[in-house]
N, C-alpha and C positions, 0 to 999 in steps of 0.2 A: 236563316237561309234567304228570305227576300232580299235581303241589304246586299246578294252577292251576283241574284239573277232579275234579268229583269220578267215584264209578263209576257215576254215574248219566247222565253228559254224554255223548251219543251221536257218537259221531267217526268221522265216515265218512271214506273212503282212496277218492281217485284216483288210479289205477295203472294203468297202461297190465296188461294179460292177462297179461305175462311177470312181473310182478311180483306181482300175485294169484298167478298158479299158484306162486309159488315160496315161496307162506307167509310169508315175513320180515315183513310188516307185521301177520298175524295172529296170529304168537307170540306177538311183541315187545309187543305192545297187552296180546294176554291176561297174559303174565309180569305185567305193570305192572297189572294188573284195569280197563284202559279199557274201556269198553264202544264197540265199534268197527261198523261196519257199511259194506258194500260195495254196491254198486249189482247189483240185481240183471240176468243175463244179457244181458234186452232191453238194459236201460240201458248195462252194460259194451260192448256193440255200437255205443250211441251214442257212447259217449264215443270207443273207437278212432277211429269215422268222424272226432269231432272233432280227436283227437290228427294224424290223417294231413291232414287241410282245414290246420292249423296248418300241419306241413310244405308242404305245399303253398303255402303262401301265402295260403288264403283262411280269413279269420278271422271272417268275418260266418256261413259254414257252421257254423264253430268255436262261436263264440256260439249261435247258434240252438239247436244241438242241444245246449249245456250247458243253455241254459236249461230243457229239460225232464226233464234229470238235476237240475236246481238247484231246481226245483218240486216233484221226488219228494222229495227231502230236506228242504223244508219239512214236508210231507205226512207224513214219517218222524220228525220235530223233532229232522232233525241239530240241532247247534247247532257245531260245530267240524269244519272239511275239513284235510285232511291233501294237501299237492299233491304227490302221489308221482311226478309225473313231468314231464320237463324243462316237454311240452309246457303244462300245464297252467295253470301262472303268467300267463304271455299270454293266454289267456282269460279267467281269474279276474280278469286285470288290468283288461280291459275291462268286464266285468260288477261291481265290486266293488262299483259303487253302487248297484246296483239288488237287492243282497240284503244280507243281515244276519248273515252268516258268520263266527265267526273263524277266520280264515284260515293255516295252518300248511305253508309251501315248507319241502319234505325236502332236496330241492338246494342250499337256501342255508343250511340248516342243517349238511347233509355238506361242503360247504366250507369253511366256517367249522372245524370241526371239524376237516377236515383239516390247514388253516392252521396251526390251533393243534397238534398233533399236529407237524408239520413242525418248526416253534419247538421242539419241547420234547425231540426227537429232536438237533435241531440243537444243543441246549445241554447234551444228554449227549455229544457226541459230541467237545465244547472241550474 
């Protein structure tokens, strides 16, 4: 990711609370000199609501209240979101046309990576 933005490109993290509080995507960013930015409390409030409407089923709740997390971060001049959480993708999916985000899923990325990790496990192991 650093080889694409520099430390000026502001990359906001959506993370479900358990994942904020636990620091990993605040280190990781700072180790690397991202400059990173989180939503603040109100909005991490909204977004839960959206993460559980997802469960739930209803994705029009989901949209709604992203989109005024996705308006602060205009307002903020994210320019790159980080989808730190399963829920999030499905939102973002639905909204992708109506903003101008580059768009970064952690899930598909730690898959991916596990994958490969698997393979390479599996061919030390022949």
């Amino acid at each position: 990711m650093h080889s694409r933005f520099t430390h000026k490109t502001k990359v906001a993290v959506l993370a479900g609370s358990g994942g904020c509080d636990s620091g990993l995507y605040q280190s990781s960013l700072s180790e690397a000199n991202i400059h990173h930015y989180f939503p603040p409390p109100n909005l991490q409030e909204i977004l839960m609501i959206s993460i559980y409407a997802v469960k739930a089923g209803n994705l029009q709740i989901a949209k709604k209240n992203m989109r005024i997390i996705l308006d602060h971060f205009i307002e903020q001049e994210v320019k790159v979101i980080l989808m730190a959480c399963t829920e999030v993708p499905c939102i973002m999916r639905e909204l992708s046309a109506e903003f101008d985000f580059f768009l970064i899923d952690c899930m598909e990325i730690l898959a991916a990576d596990v994958v490969a990790r698997c393979y390479d496990a599996g061919a030390k192991l022949e």
